[in-house]
Short mmCIF file of the C-alpha atoms (twelve columns), coordinates in Angstrom:
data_MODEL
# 
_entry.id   MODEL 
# 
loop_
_atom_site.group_PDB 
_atom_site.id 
_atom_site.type_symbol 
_atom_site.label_atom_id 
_atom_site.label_alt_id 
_atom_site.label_comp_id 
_atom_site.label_asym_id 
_atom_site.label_seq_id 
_atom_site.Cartn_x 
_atom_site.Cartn_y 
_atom_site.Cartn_z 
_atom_site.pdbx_PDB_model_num 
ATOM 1  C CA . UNK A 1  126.319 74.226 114.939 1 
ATOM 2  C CA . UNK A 2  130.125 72.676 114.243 1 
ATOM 3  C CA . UNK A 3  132.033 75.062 111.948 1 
ATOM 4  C CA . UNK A 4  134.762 73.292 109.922 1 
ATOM 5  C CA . UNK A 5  137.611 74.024 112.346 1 
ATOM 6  C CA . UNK A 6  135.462 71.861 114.825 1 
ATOM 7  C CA . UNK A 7  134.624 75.111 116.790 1 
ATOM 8  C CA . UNK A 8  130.543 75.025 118.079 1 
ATOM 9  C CA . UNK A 9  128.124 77.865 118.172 1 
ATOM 10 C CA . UNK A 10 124.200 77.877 118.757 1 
ATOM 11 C CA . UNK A 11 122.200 79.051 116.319 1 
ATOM 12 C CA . UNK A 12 118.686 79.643 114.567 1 
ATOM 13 C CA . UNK A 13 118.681 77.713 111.613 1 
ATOM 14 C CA . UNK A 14 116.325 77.354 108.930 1 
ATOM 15 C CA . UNK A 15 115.434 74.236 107.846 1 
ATOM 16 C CA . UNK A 16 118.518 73.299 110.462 1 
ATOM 17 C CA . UNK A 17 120.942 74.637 107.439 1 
ATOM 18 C CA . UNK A 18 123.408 77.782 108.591 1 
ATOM 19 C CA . UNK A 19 123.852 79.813 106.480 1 
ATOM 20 C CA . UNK A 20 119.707 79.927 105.681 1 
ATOM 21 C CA . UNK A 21 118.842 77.989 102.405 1 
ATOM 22 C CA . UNK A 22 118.999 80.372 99.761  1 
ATOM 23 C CA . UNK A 23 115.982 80.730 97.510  1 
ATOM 24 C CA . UNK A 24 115.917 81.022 93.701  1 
ATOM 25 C CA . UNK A 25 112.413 81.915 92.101  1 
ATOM 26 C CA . UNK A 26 111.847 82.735 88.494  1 
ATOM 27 C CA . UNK A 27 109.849 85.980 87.974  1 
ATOM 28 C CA . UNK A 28 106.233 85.889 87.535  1 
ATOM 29 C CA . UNK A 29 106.658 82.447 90.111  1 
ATOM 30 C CA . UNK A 30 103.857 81.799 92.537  1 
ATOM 31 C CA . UNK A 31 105.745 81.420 96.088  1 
ATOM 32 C CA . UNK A 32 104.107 79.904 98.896  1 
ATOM 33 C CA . UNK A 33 106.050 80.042 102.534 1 
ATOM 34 C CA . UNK A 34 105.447 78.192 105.721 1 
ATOM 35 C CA . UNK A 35 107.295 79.456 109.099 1 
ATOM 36 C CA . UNK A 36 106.785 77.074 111.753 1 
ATOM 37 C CA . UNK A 37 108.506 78.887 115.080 1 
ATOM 38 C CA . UNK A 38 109.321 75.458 117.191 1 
ATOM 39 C CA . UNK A 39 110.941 76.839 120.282 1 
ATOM 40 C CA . UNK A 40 111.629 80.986 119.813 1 
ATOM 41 C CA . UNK A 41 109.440 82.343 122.324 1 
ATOM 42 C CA . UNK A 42 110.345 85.785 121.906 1 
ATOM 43 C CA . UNK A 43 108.867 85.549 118.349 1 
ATOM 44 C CA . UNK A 44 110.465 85.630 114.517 1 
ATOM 45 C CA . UNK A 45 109.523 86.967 111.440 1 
ATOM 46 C CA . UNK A 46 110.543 86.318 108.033 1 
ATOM 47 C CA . UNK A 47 111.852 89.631 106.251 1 
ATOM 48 C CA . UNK A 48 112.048 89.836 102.865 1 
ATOM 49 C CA . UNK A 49 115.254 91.425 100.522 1 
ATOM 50 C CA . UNK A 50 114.708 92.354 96.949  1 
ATOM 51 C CA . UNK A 51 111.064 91.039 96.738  1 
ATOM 52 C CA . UNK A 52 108.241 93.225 96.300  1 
ATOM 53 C CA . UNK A 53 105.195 91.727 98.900  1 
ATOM 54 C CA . UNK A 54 102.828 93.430 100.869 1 
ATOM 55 C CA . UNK A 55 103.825 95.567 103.922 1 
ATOM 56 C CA . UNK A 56 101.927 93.157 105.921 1 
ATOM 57 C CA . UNK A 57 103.691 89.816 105.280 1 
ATOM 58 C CA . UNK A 58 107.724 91.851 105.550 1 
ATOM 59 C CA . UNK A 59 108.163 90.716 108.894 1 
ATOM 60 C CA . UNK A 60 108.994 94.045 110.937 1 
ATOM 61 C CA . UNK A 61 107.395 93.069 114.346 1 
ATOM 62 C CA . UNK A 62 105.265 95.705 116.098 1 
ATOM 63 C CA . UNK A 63 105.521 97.428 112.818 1 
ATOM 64 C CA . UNK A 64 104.085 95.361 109.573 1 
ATOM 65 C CA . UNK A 65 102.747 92.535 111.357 1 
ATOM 66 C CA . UNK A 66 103.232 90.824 114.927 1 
ATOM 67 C CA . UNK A 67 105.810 88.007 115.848 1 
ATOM 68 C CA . UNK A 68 104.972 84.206 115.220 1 
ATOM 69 C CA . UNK A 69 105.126 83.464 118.812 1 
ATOM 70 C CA . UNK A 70 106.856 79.880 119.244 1 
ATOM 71 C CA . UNK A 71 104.656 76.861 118.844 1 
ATOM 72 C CA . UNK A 72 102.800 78.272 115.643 1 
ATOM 73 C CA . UNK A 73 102.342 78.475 112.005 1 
ATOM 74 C CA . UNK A 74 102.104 81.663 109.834 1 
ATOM 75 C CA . UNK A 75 101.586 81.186 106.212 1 
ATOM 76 C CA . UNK A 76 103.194 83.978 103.823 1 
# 
């Protein structure tokens, strides 16, 4: 990543935007999330601030559910 002063980081990115894309949702709105892990082999998890979903899908690894290990798919 380039910050504006032209200084360079690396980074995860989401959808290759830093900061992650931020996501508005209308209550009583069905959402539907795809994680594709490309290339973090130590496993990611998506968790979840000021939305109420099951303990299962809140993305504490070892804890709630496991790590998408790089190279898959987990569908939230």
């Amino acid at each position: 990543m380039q910050l504006s002063d032209g200084e360079t980081f690396d980074a995860w990115t989401f959808n290759g935007k830093y900061p992650d894309p931020e996501l508005r949702i209308q209550k009583g709105e069905l959402v539907e999330v795809t994680l594709i892990n490309k290339d973090i082999e130590a496993g990611v998890t998506i968790h979840w601030h000021g939305y109420n979903v099951p303990n299962a899908m809140d993305g504490v690894a070892g804890m709630t559910q496991d790590a998408v290990q790089g190279g898959t798919i987990y569908l939230s």
